[in-house]
N, C-alpha and C positions, 0 to 999 in steps of 0.2 A: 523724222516725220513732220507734215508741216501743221499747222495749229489746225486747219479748216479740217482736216483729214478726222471723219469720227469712226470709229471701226461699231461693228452690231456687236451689241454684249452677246446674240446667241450664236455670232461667226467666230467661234474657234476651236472647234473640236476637230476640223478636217484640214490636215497638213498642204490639202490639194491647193485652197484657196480662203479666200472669205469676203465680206460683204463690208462697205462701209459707205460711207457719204463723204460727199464734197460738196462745199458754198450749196447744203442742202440737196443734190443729184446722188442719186444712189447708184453705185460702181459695183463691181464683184471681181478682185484681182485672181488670175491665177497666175498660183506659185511653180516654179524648174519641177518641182516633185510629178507636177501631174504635165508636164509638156509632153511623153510620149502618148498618155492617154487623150490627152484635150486634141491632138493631131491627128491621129485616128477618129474621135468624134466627126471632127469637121472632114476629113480629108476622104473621108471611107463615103459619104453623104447621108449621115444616120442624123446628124444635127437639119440638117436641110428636109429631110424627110420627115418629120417630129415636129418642124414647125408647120412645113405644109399641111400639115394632116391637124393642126391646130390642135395639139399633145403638150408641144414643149412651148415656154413661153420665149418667144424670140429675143435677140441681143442683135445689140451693136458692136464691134471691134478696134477700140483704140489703142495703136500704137504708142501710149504713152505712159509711162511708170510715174500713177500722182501719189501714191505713198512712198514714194522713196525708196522702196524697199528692194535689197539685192537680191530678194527670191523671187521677183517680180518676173513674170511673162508675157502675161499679158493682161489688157485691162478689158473686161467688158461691162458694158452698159445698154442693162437690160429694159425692156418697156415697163413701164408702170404701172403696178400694182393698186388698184384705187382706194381699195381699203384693205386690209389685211386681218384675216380670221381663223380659228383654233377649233379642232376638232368636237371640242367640248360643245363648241356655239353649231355645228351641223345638225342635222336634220339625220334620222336613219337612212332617208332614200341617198343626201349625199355622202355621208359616210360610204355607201355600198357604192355609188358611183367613182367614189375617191380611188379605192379600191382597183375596183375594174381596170377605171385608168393606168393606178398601176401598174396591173399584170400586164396591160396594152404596152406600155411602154416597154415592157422588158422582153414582150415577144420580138418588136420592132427590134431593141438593142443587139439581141442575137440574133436576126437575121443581116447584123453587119458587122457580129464577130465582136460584140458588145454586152455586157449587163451592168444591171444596176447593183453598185458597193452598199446602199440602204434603200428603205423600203419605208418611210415615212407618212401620214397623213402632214405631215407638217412643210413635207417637201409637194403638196398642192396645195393651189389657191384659184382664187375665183376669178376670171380674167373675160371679160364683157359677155356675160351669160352663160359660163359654163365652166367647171374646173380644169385646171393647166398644169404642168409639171412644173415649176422653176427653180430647180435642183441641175443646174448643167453642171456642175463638176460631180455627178454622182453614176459620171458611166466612166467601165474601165475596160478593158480588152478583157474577152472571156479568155481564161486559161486552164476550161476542163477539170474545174474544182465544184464542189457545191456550191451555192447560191449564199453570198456572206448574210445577205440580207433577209433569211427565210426564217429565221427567227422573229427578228425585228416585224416582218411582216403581219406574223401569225398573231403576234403580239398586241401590234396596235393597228392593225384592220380583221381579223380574224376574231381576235377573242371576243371585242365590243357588237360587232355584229351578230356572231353566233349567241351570246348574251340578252341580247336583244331580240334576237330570231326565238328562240326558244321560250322566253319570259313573255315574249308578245306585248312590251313595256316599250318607251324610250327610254333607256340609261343614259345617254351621252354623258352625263356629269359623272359617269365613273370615270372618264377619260381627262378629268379636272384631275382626279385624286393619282392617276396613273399616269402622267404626261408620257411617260419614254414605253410606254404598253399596258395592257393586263397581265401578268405572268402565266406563263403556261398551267403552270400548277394552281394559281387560283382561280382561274377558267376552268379548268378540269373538273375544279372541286366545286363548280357553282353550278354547272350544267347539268341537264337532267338524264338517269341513266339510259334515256333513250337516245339521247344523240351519238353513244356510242356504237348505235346500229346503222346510223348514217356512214358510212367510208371514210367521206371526207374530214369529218369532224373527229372521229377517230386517228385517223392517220395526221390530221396536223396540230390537232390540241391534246388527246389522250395520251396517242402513242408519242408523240413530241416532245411530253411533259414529261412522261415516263423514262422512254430513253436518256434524256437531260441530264435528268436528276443520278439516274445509275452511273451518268460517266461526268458530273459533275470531279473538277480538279483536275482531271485526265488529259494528257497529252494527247489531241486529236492525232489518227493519221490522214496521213495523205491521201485520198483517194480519184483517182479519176473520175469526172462527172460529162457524160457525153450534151451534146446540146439536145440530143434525143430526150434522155433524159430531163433534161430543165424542163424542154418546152410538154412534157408529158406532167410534169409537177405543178407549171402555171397551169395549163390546159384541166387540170382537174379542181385545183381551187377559184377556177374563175368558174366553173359550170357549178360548183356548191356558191358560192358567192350571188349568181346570179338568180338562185331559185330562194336565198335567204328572205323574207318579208317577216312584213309586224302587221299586225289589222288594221285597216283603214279606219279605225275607230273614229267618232263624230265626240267631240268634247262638246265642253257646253261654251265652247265661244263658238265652235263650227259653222252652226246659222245665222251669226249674229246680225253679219248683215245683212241676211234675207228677210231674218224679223225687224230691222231698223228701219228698211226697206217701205214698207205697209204702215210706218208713222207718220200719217198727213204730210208724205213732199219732203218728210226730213231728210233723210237721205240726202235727193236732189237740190233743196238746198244748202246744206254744207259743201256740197259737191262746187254748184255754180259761185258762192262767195269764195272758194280755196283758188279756185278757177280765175276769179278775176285777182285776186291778192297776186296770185303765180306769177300772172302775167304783168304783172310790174316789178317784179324781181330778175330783171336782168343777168344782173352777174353771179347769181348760184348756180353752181355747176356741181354740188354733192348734197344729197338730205338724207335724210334721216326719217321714218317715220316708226316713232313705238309706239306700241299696243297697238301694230298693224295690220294683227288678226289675218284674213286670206288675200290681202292684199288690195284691197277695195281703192283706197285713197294712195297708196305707193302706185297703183297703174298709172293715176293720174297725173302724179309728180313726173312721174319716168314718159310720163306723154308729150313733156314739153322739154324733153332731150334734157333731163336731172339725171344725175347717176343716183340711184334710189336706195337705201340701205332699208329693208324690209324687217322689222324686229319685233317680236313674238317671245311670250316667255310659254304660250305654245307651240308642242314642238309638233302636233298635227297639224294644225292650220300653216305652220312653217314648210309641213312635207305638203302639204298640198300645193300652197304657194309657187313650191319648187319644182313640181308635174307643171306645174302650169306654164313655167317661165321655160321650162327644157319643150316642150311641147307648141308654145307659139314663138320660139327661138326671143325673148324678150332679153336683150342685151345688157340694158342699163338698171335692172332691178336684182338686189344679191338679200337673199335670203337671210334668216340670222336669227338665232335662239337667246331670245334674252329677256334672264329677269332685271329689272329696274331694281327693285328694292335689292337683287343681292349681284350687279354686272360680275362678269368674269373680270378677276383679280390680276396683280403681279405676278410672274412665278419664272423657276428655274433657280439658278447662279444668281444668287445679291438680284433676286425676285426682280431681274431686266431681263432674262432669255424672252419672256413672253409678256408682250404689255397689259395691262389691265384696258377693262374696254373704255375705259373713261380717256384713256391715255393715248387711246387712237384716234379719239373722238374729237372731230373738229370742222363739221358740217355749215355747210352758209345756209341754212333751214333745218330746222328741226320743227316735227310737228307732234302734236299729242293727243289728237281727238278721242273721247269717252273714254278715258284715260285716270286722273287725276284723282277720284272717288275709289278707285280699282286700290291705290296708291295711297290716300288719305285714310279710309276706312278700310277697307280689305286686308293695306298690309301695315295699319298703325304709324304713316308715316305723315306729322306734321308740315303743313305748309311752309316753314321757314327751310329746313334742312333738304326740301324737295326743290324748293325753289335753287339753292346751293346746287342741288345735282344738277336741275337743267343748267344751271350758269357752265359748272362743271364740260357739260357735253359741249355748249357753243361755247366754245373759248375767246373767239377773236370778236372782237366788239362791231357792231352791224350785221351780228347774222340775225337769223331771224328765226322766229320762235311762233308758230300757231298754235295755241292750245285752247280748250276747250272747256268753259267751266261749267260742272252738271252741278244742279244745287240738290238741298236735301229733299225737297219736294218731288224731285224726278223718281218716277217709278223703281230705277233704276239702283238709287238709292236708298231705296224702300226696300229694297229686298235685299242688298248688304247688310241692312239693321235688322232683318225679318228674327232671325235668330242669335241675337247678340244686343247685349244693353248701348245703350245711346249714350258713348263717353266725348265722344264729337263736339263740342261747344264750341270750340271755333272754327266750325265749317263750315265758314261762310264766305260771300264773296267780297267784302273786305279785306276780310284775313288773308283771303287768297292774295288778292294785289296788293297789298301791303308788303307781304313778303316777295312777291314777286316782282317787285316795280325797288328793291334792292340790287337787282341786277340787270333790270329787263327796264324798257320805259314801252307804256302803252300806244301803238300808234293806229291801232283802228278796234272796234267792235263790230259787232252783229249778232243781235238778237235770232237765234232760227226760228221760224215761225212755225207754229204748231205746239212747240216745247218751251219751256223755261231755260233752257242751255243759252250759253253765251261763246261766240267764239271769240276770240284774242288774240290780234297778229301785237305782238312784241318786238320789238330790238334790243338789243343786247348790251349794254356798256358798261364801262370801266367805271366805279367810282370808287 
Protein backbone atom coordinates (compact mmCIF):
# COMPACT_ATOMS: atom_id res chain seq x y z
CA UNK A 1 0.00 0.00 0.00
CA UNK A 2 1.42 3.32 -0.71
CA UNK A 3 2.02 5.86 2.23
CA UNK A 4 -0.98 8.62 0.87
CA UNK A 5 -3.39 5.75 1.06
CA UNK A 6 -5.47 6.27 4.66
CA UNK A 7 -8.12 3.62 5.07
CA UNK A 8 -11.55 5.05 7.63
CA UNK A 9 -10.98 3.45 11.07
CA UNK A 10 -14.89 2.76 10.79
CA UNK A 11 -14.34 0.80 7.05
CA UNK A 12 -13.78 -2.53 8.04
CA UNK A 13 -16.26 -4.71 9.04
CA UNK A 14 -17.68 -5.41 5.41
CA UNK A 15 -15.55 -7.99 3.38
CA UNK A 16 -17.45 -6.26 0.26
CA UNK A 17 -15.29 -3.14 0.29
CA UNK A 18 -14.28 0.03 2.28
CA UNK A 19 -13.66 3.53 2.37
CA UNK A 20 -10.34 5.37 2.46
CA UNK A 21 -8.62 8.58 1.13
CA UNK A 22 -6.00 9.69 -1.21
CA UNK A 23 -3.64 13.01 -1.36
CA UNK A 24 -6.85 13.94 0.96
CA UNK A 25 -9.98 12.53 -2.10
CA UNK A 26 -12.11 10.05 -0.40
CA UNK A 27 -12.36 6.74 -2.51
CA UNK A 28 -14.65 3.51 -1.52
CA UNK A 29 -12.86 0.33 -3.12
CA UNK A 30 -14.84 -2.60 -3.93
CA UNK A 31 -13.43 -5.98 -3.24
CA UNK A 32 -13.83 -9.66 -6.04
CA UNK A 33 -16.21 -10.75 -2.82
CA UNK A 34 -18.85 -8.38 -3.87
CA UNK A 35 -18.31 -8.21 -7.96
CA UNK A 36 -21.37 -10.38 -8.65
CA UNK A 37 -23.52 -8.18 -6.38
CA UNK A 38 -22.07 -4.64 -7.34
CA UNK A 39 -22.88 -6.02 -11.20
CA UNK A 40 -26.30 -6.68 -10.80
CA UNK A 41 -26.54 -3.10 -8.69
CA UNK A 42 -25.35 -1.36 -11.80
CA UNK A 43 -26.26 -3.66 -14.50
CA UNK A 44 -29.99 -4.45 -13.55
CA UNK A 45 -30.49 -0.11 -13.37
CA UNK A 46 -31.46 -0.16 -9.53
CA UNK A 47 -28.16 2.11 -8.99
CA UNK A 48 -29.28 4.62 -11.87
CA UNK A 49 -32.83 4.58 -10.52
CA UNK A 50 -31.75 5.55 -6.56
CA UNK A 51 -29.69 8.23 -7.75
CA UNK A 52 -32.47 9.69 -10.11
CA UNK A 53 -34.81 9.72 -7.55
CA UNK A 54 -32.21 11.50 -5.39
CA UNK A 55 -32.16 8.13 -2.56
CA UNK A 56 -28.60 7.15 -3.22
CA UNK A 57 -25.68 9.39 -3.15
CA UNK A 58 -24.21 9.20 -6.61
CA UNK A 59 -20.31 7.92 -7.55
CA UNK A 60 -17.87 8.07 -9.92
CA UNK A 61 -16.22 4.95 -11.62
CA UNK A 62 -12.49 4.51 -11.78
CA UNK A 63 -10.76 2.06 -13.44
CA UNK A 64 -7.77 2.15 -11.26
CA UNK A 65 -6.53 -0.02 -8.28
CA UNK A 66 -4.97 3.10 -5.81
CA UNK A 67 -4.56 0.75 -2.77
CA UNK A 68 -2.73 -1.90 -4.40
CA UNK A 69 -4.70 -4.20 -3.16
CA UNK A 70 -5.29 -7.88 -5.00
CA UNK A 71 -8.98 -7.77 -3.95
CA UNK A 72 -9.45 -4.84 -5.63
CA UNK A 73 -12.39 -4.29 -8.26
CA UNK A 74 -13.19 -1.56 -8.51
CA UNK A 75 -12.52 2.02 -7.25
CA UNK A 76 -15.35 4.51 -6.67
CA UNK A 77 -15.40 7.90 -6.01
CA UNK A 78 -18.26 9.31 -4.56
CA UNK A 79 -19.68 13.08 -4.18
CA UNK A 80 -18.92 14.88 -1.18
CA UNK A 81 -20.16 14.76 1.71
CA UNK A 82 -19.98 18.39 3.44
CA UNK A 83 -20.13 17.71 6.72
CA UNK A 84 -20.69 14.52 8.35
CA UNK A 85 -23.33 13.60 11.23
CA UNK A 86 -24.50 10.91 13.86
CA UNK A 87 -27.74 9.96 14.84
CA UNK A 88 -27.29 11.21 18.22
CA UNK A 89 -26.98 15.02 16.74
CA UNK A 90 -30.77 14.46 14.60
CA UNK A 91 -33.74 15.84 15.43
CA UNK A 92 -36.93 13.16 16.05
CA UNK A 93 -38.55 14.41 12.64
CA UNK A 94 -35.01 13.41 11.09
CA UNK A 95 -34.62 10.33 12.70
CA UNK A 96 -38.25 9.33 11.30
CA UNK A 97 -37.18 10.63 7.95
CA UNK A 98 -33.98 8.54 8.10
CA UNK A 99 -36.02 5.68 8.55
CA UNK A 100 -38.53 6.13 5.77
CA UNK A 101 -35.77 6.62 3.66
CA UNK A 102 -34.74 3.42 4.43
CA UNK A 103 -37.73 1.23 3.87
CA UNK A 104 -37.83 3.44 0.33
CA UNK A 105 -34.77 2.32 -0.58
CA UNK A 106 -35.32 -1.44 0.08
CA UNK A 107 -38.81 -1.41 -1.64
CA UNK A 108 -36.78 0.10 -4.70
CA UNK A 109 -34.04 -2.76 -4.21
CA UNK A 110 -36.49 -5.44 -4.63
CA UNK A 111 -38.23 -4.22 -7.32
CA UNK A 112 -34.79 -5.07 -9.06
CA UNK A 113 -34.37 -8.41 -7.36
CA UNK A 114 -32.25 -6.52 -4.68
CA UNK A 115 -32.09 -5.65 -0.66
CA UNK A 116 -30.42 -4.19 1.54
CA UNK A 117 -27.53 -6.69 3.78
CA UNK A 118 -27.86 -3.60 6.86
CA UNK A 119 -30.18 -1.25 7.71
CA UNK A 120 -28.30 1.59 9.57
CA UNK A 121 -28.97 5.38 10.43
CA UNK A 122 -25.28 5.60 10.08
CA UNK A 123 -25.63 4.40 6.40
CA UNK A 124 -27.54 8.23 5.90
CA UNK A 125 -26.26 11.53 5.68
CA UNK A 126 -27.28 14.93 4.72
CA UNK A 127 -26.51 15.64 1.08
CA UNK A 128 -27.71 19.49 -0.05
CA UNK A 129 -30.96 19.66 1.93
CA UNK A 130 -32.20 16.33 2.47
CA UNK A 131 -31.03 12.95 3.69
CA UNK A 132 -29.14 10.29 1.20
CA UNK A 133 -28.21 6.80 1.38
CA UNK A 134 -24.45 6.40 0.90
CA UNK A 135 -24.08 2.79 1.82
CA UNK A 136 -23.54 1.38 -2.13
CA UNK A 137 -21.94 -1.72 -1.18
CA UNK A 138 -25.02 -2.55 1.03
CA UNK A 139 -27.27 -4.17 -1.69
CA UNK A 140 -27.16 -7.83 -2.58
CA UNK A 141 -29.22 -10.07 -4.96
CA UNK A 142 -32.41 -11.12 -3.03
CA UNK A 143 -32.34 -14.95 -2.57
CA UNK A 144 -35.93 -15.55 -0.72
CA UNK A 145 -34.43 -15.57 2.77
CA UNK A 146 -35.49 -13.04 5.41
CA UNK A 147 -34.45 -9.68 5.58
CA UNK A 148 -30.64 -9.93 7.34
CA UNK A 149 -31.04 -6.52 8.25
CA UNK A 150 -34.60 -6.51 10.18
CA UNK A 151 -33.10 -6.72 13.26
CA UNK A 152 -30.52 -4.22 12.98
CA UNK A 153 -33.38 -1.91 11.70
CA UNK A 154 -35.78 -2.32 14.65
CA UNK A 155 -32.79 -1.74 16.62
CA UNK A 156 -31.53 1.52 15.71
CA UNK A 157 -34.59 3.21 13.85
CA UNK A 158 -37.39 1.47 15.60
CA UNK A 159 -36.58 1.33 19.16
CA UNK A 160 -35.44 5.19 19.50
CA UNK A 161 -38.45 6.46 17.79
CA UNK A 162 -40.94 4.26 19.32
CA UNK A 163 -39.19 5.58 22.70
CA UNK A 164 -39.53 8.73 21.83
CA UNK A 165 -43.19 8.38 20.26
CA UNK A 166 -44.48 7.05 23.47
CA UNK A 167 -42.46 9.22 26.18
CA UNK A 168 -43.46 12.35 23.93
CA UNK A 169 -39.57 13.35 25.13
CA UNK A 170 -36.50 13.88 22.60
CA UNK A 171 -34.17 11.00 23.66
CA UNK A 172 -31.63 11.12 20.75
CA UNK A 173 -28.71 10.90 23.44
CA UNK A 174 -29.75 7.36 24.01
CA UNK A 175 -28.44 6.62 20.71
CA UNK A 176 -24.81 8.14 22.13
CA UNK A 177 -25.11 5.31 24.85
CA UNK A 178 -26.40 2.61 22.15
CA UNK A 179 -24.38 3.39 18.82
CA UNK A 180 -24.99 -0.32 16.96
CA UNK A 181 -29.21 -0.03 18.39
CA UNK A 182 -31.45 -0.06 21.43
CA UNK A 183 -31.78 -3.76 22.17
CA UNK A 184 -34.96 -5.24 21.50
CA UNK A 185 -35.37 -6.39 25.10
CA UNK A 186 -34.65 -2.93 26.53
CA UNK A 187 -37.08 -1.35 24.34
CA UNK A 188 -39.66 -3.88 25.25
CA UNK A 189 -38.94 -3.14 28.80
CA UNK A 190 -39.12 0.76 28.65
CA UNK A 191 -42.28 1.05 26.70
CA UNK A 192 -45.52 1.43 28.03
CA UNK A 193 -47.93 -1.52 28.28
CA UNK A 194 -50.01 0.22 25.74
CA UNK A 195 -47.97 -0.04 22.89
CA UNK A 196 -48.46 -3.44 23.03
CA UNK A 197 -52.02 -2.93 21.59
CA UNK A 198 -50.54 -1.13 18.71
CA UNK A 199 -49.78 -4.25 15.86
CA UNK A 200 -46.91 -2.80 14.87
CA UNK A 201 -44.93 -2.11 17.99
CA UNK A 202 -45.86 -5.53 19.06
CA UNK A 203 -44.90 -7.46 16.24
CA UNK A 204 -41.43 -5.77 15.83
CA UNK A 205 -40.26 -4.93 19.45
CA UNK A 206 -42.41 -7.36 21.82
CA UNK A 207 -42.86 -10.09 19.80
CA UNK A 208 -39.19 -9.64 18.25
CA UNK A 209 -37.80 -9.42 21.54
CA UNK A 210 -39.49 -12.24 22.75
CA UNK A 211 -38.95 -14.76 19.99
CA UNK A 212 -34.93 -13.70 20.03
CA UNK A 213 -34.44 -14.29 23.40
CA UNK A 214 -36.29 -17.98 23.25
CA UNK A 215 -34.03 -19.05 20.24
CA UNK A 216 -31.08 -17.14 21.39
CA UNK A 217 -27.78 -19.92 20.53
CA UNK A 218 -30.05 -21.83 18.14
CA UNK A 219 -29.24 -22.86 14.86
CA UNK A 220 -31.57 -20.80 12.57
CA UNK A 221 -33.33 -22.75 9.70
CA UNK A 222 -33.56 -21.97 6.45
CA UNK A 223 -36.63 -20.55 5.54
CA UNK A 224 -38.08 -19.33 2.32
CA UNK A 225 -39.11 -15.59 2.44
CA UNK A 226 -41.21 -14.55 -0.76
CA UNK A 227 -40.75 -10.84 -1.96
CA UNK A 228 -44.44 -10.73 -1.06
CA UNK A 229 -43.70 -11.20 2.08
CA UNK A 230 -40.79 -8.53 2.54
CA UNK A 231 -42.61 -5.82 0.77
CA UNK A 232 -45.72 -6.72 3.25
CA UNK A 233 -43.17 -6.35 6.43
CA UNK A 234 -41.55 -2.92 5.08
CA UNK A 235 -45.12 -1.72 3.99
CA UNK A 236 -46.33 -2.18 7.67
CA UNK A 237 -43.37 -0.65 9.52
CA UNK A 238 -43.38 2.36 7.29
CA UNK A 239 -47.20 3.08 7.75
CA UNK A 240 -46.43 2.60 12.00
CA UNK A 241 -43.22 4.87 11.39
CA UNK A 242 -44.99 7.39 9.54
CA UNK A 243 -47.88 8.12 12.05
CA UNK A 244 -45.04 7.96 15.12
CA UNK A 245 -44.76 11.83 16.51
CA UNK A 246 -43.54 13.74 19.74
CA UNK A 247 -45.47 17.29 20.45
CA UNK A 248 -44.67 20.28 18.88
CA UNK A 249 -43.82 21.54 22.29
CA UNK A 250 -42.59 25.42 22.45
CA UNK A 251 -39.32 25.42 24.80
CA UNK A 252 -38.24 28.45 26.24
CA UNK A 253 -35.93 29.44 23.36
CA UNK A 254 -38.93 28.81 20.90
CA UNK A 255 -39.86 32.76 20.75
CA UNK A 256 -36.66 33.88 21.24
CA UNK A 257 -36.54 35.53 18.36
CA UNK A 258 -39.78 36.99 18.01
CA UNK A 259 -39.16 38.55 21.42
CA UNK A 260 -35.62 39.86 20.43
CA UNK A 261 -37.50 41.06 17.65
CA UNK A 262 -39.57 44.13 19.49
CA UNK A 263 -35.99 45.26 21.02
CA UNK A 264 -35.68 48.86 19.59
CA UNK A 265 -34.16 47.60 15.71
CA UNK A 266 -32.12 44.97 17.68
CA UNK A 267 -32.77 42.35 15.78
CA UNK A 268 -32.43 44.37 12.38
CA UNK A 269 -29.34 45.57 13.34
CA UNK A 270 -27.31 42.60 14.10
CA UNK A 271 -28.90 41.42 11.02
CA UNK A 272 -27.65 44.55 8.64
CA UNK A 273 -23.87 44.70 10.43
CA UNK A 274 -23.51 40.49 9.92
CA UNK A 275 -24.76 41.39 6.44
CA UNK A 276 -22.20 43.75 5.53
CA UNK A 277 -19.14 41.72 7.64
CA UNK A 278 -20.53 38.54 5.07
CA UNK A 279 -20.12 40.45 2.29
CA UNK A 280 -16.49 40.80 2.61
CA UNK A 281 -15.79 37.39 3.29
CA UNK A 282 -15.19 35.99 0.12
CA UNK A 283 -13.62 32.79 0.28
CA UNK A 284 -15.93 31.01 3.00
CA UNK A 285 -17.70 28.61 1.66
CA UNK A 286 -18.88 26.45 5.28
CA UNK A 287 -20.05 28.12 8.69
CA UNK A 288 -21.16 27.22 11.43
CA UNK A 289 -23.72 29.02 13.47
CA UNK A 290 -24.28 27.85 17.40
CA UNK A 291 -26.94 28.77 19.60
CA UNK A 292 -28.70 29.01 16.22
CA UNK A 293 -31.96 28.65 17.93
CA UNK A 294 -34.85 28.54 14.68
CA UNK A 295 -32.60 29.47 12.38
CA UNK A 296 -32.98 33.31 12.29
CA UNK A 297 -29.22 34.17 11.39
CA UNK A 298 -28.01 30.56 9.54
CA UNK A 299 -30.91 31.82 6.66
CA UNK A 300 -28.90 34.61 6.35
CA UNK A 301 -25.48 33.04 6.08
CA UNK A 302 -26.98 30.31 3.75
CA UNK A 303 -28.34 33.50 1.58
CA UNK A 304 -25.06 34.39 0.32
CA UNK A 305 -24.60 30.73 -1.04
CA UNK A 306 -22.56 29.50 2.73
CA UNK A 307 -23.19 25.87 3.24
CA UNK A 308 -24.63 26.59 6.81
CA UNK A 309 -24.27 24.22 9.77
CA UNK A 310 -27.36 25.16 11.89
CA UNK A 311 -26.60 23.93 15.73
CA UNK A 312 -28.87 23.96 18.68
CA UNK A 313 -28.34 22.13 21.94
CA UNK A 314 -32.43 22.44 21.30
CA UNK A 315 -33.58 19.72 19.77
CA UNK A 316 -37.32 21.59 19.25
CA UNK A 317 -36.14 24.52 17.68
CA UNK A 318 -33.72 22.03 15.66
CA UNK A 319 -37.12 20.00 14.41
CA UNK A 320 -38.57 23.08 13.64
CA UNK A 321 -35.69 24.40 11.81
CA UNK A 322 -35.81 21.20 9.94
CA UNK A 323 -39.85 21.43 8.71
CA UNK A 324 -38.72 24.47 7.46
CA UNK A 325 -35.64 23.62 5.31
CA UNK A 326 -37.71 20.24 3.94
CA UNK A 327 -40.61 22.50 3.26
CA UNK A 328 -38.99 25.64 1.41
CA UNK A 329 -36.41 22.83 -0.22
CA UNK A 330 -33.29 25.18 1.43
CA UNK A 331 -30.20 23.25 0.27
CA UNK A 332 -27.33 24.81 1.98
CA UNK A 333 -28.58 24.92 5.63
CA UNK A 334 -28.00 21.17 7.82
CA UNK A 335 -29.54 20.95 10.91
CA UNK A 336 -27.73 19.67 14.09
CA UNK A 337 -28.32 19.06 17.82
CA UNK A 338 -25.64 20.33 19.94
CA UNK A 339 -24.56 21.05 23.22
CA UNK A 340 -21.36 23.31 23.49
CA UNK A 341 -20.55 22.68 26.91
CA UNK A 342 -20.80 18.76 26.43
CA UNK A 343 -20.16 18.38 21.86
CA UNK A 344 -20.57 14.66 20.81
CA UNK A 345 -17.35 12.77 21.59
CA UNK A 346 -14.94 10.08 20.05
CA UNK A 347 -16.41 6.54 19.85
CA UNK A 348 -16.42 3.01 18.57
CA UNK A 349 -12.98 0.85 17.97
CA UNK A 350 -9.76 3.00 19.68
CA UNK A 351 -12.76 5.80 19.96
CA UNK A 352 -11.91 6.63 15.66
CA UNK A 353 -15.16 4.71 14.14
CA UNK A 354 -17.01 8.15 14.98
CA UNK A 355 -15.22 11.49 15.26
CA UNK A 356 -16.02 13.83 17.97
CA UNK A 357 -17.64 17.04 16.82
CA UNK A 358 -14.78 19.17 17.53
CA UNK A 359 -12.85 16.86 15.10
CA UNK A 360 -15.15 17.45 12.11
CA UNK A 361 -15.15 20.87 12.82
CA UNK A 362 -13.34 23.07 10.58
CA UNK A 363 -15.57 26.09 9.22
CA UNK A 364 -14.00 29.40 7.55
CA UNK A 365 -16.90 31.28 10.04
CA UNK A 366 -18.16 30.40 12.85
CA UNK A 367 -20.69 32.67 14.59
CA UNK A 368 -22.01 32.92 18.20
CA UNK A 369 -24.55 35.44 18.71
CA UNK A 370 -26.45 35.66 22.43
CA UNK A 371 -24.57 32.87 23.07
CA UNK A 372 -21.57 33.24 25.51
CA UNK A 373 -23.54 34.24 28.90
CA UNK A 374 -25.84 30.93 28.13
CA UNK A 375 -22.02 29.42 28.35
CA UNK A 376 -20.35 31.54 30.90
CA UNK A 377 -23.09 31.70 33.51
CA UNK A 378 -25.76 29.03 32.67
CA UNK A 379 -23.17 26.27 32.16
CA UNK A 380 -20.17 27.39 34.62
CA UNK A 381 -17.82 27.65 31.83
CA UNK A 382 -14.88 30.20 32.22
CA UNK A 383 -13.66 32.55 29.50
CA UNK A 384 -10.24 31.08 28.95
CA UNK A 385 -11.23 27.34 28.34
CA UNK A 386 -14.34 28.68 26.02
CA UNK A 387 -12.04 30.69 24.22
CA UNK A 388 -9.83 27.15 23.60
CA UNK A 389 -13.15 25.57 22.29
CA UNK A 390 -13.97 28.23 19.81
CA UNK A 391 -10.07 28.04 18.69
CA UNK A 392 -10.77 24.25 18.89
CA UNK A 393 -13.89 24.47 16.31
CA UNK A 394 -11.99 27.11 13.66
CA UNK A 395 -8.90 25.36 13.26
CA UNK A 396 -7.15 26.65 10.22
CA UNK A 397 -5.81 30.29 10.86
CA UNK A 398 -7.99 33.27 9.08
CA UNK A 399 -11.29 31.84 9.52
CA UNK A 400 -13.37 33.94 11.18
CA UNK A 401 -15.33 34.14 14.22
CA UNK A 402 -18.45 36.69 15.05
CA UNK A 403 -19.41 36.47 18.34
CA UNK A 404 -21.32 38.41 20.46
CA UNK A 405 -20.57 39.83 23.95
CA UNK A 406 -23.83 40.40 26.34
CA UNK A 407 -22.53 42.12 29.53
CA UNK A 408 -23.87 41.68 33.01
CA UNK A 409 -26.28 44.52 32.75
CA UNK A 410 -28.36 42.93 29.93
CA UNK A 411 -31.75 41.90 31.03
CA UNK A 412 -30.59 38.85 29.83
CA UNK A 413 -28.34 38.26 32.26
CA UNK A 414 -30.24 39.28 34.91
CA UNK A 415 -32.44 36.59 34.76
CA UNK A 416 -29.47 33.92 34.52
CA UNK A 417 -28.39 35.30 38.16
CA UNK A 418 -32.36 35.73 39.04
CA UNK A 419 -31.94 32.48 41.05
CA UNK A 420 -28.55 31.72 41.83
CA UNK A 421 -25.66 33.66 43.73
CA UNK A 422 -23.29 36.04 41.67
CA UNK A 423 -19.95 33.94 41.47
CA UNK A 424 -19.18 35.67 37.97
CA UNK A 425 -16.41 38.21 38.82
CA UNK A 426 -14.81 37.86 35.83
CA UNK A 427 -17.51 38.46 33.50
CA UNK A 428 -16.55 41.09 31.99
CA UNK A 429 -15.46 42.34 28.79
CA UNK A 430 -11.95 42.33 29.31
CA UNK A 431 -11.65 39.04 30.46
CA UNK A 432 -13.66 38.10 27.58
CA UNK A 433 -10.84 39.56 25.14
CA UNK A 434 -8.14 38.77 27.02
CA UNK A 435 -8.77 35.30 26.59
CA UNK A 436 -10.02 35.41 23.40
CA UNK A 437 -7.48 37.58 21.63
CA UNK A 438 -5.08 34.25 22.66
CA UNK A 439 -6.15 32.75 19.75
CA UNK A 440 -8.39 35.17 17.86
CA UNK A 441 -7.13 38.82 17.05
CA UNK A 442 -9.80 41.50 16.93
CA UNK A 443 -10.61 42.90 13.62
CA UNK A 444 -13.91 44.95 13.90
CA UNK A 445 -16.61 45.91 16.66
CA UNK A 446 -20.09 47.25 16.75
CA UNK A 447 -21.90 48.57 19.46
CA UNK A 448 -25.90 47.33 18.65
CA UNK A 449 -27.75 50.23 19.25
CA UNK A 450 -30.54 50.18 21.76
CA UNK A 451 -28.44 47.50 23.96
CA UNK A 452 -25.16 47.26 25.63
CA UNK A 453 -24.25 44.04 23.48
CA UNK A 454 -21.13 44.20 21.55
CA UNK A 455 -20.55 42.40 18.34
CA UNK A 456 -16.93 40.98 17.46
CA UNK A 457 -15.78 39.83 14.06
CA UNK A 458 -12.32 37.96 14.98
CA UNK A 459 -9.74 36.03 13.12
CA UNK A 460 -8.08 33.30 14.09
CA UNK A 461 -4.39 32.62 14.40
CA UNK A 462 -1.47 30.55 15.26
CA UNK A 463 0.50 31.71 18.03
Amino acid sequence: MTDSVIFHAASYRDPSGFIFTKNGTLYRQVNQEYREHFDHFTRSGCYEKLVKNNLLLPHAVLDENLTGSVNWYQTLKPEEIEFITYPYEWSFSMLKDAALLTLQILKEAISFGMILKDATPLNVQWFRGQFIFIDTLSFEKFDETPWIAYRQFCETFLSPLLLMHYSKKPLEHLQLSFPEGIPLEITSSLLPSKSKFSLQSYLHIHLHSKVSSNHAGEKQKKVKFSKQKLLNLVYGMESMIQKLKIPKTKSIWSSYYTEAAGREDYLGQKKKIISEWLSEMKDVTKAMDLGSNNGEFSKLIAAAGIHTIAADADPYCIDELYSEIKKNRIENIQPLILDLANPSPSSGVNNRERSSFLERSAPGLAIALALIHHLAIGKNIPFPPMATLFSQLLKNPGSKLIIEFVPKEDEKVKLLLQNRRDIFNNYNEMEFLNAFKKHFVVLKEFAIPGSERILFLMERVIQ
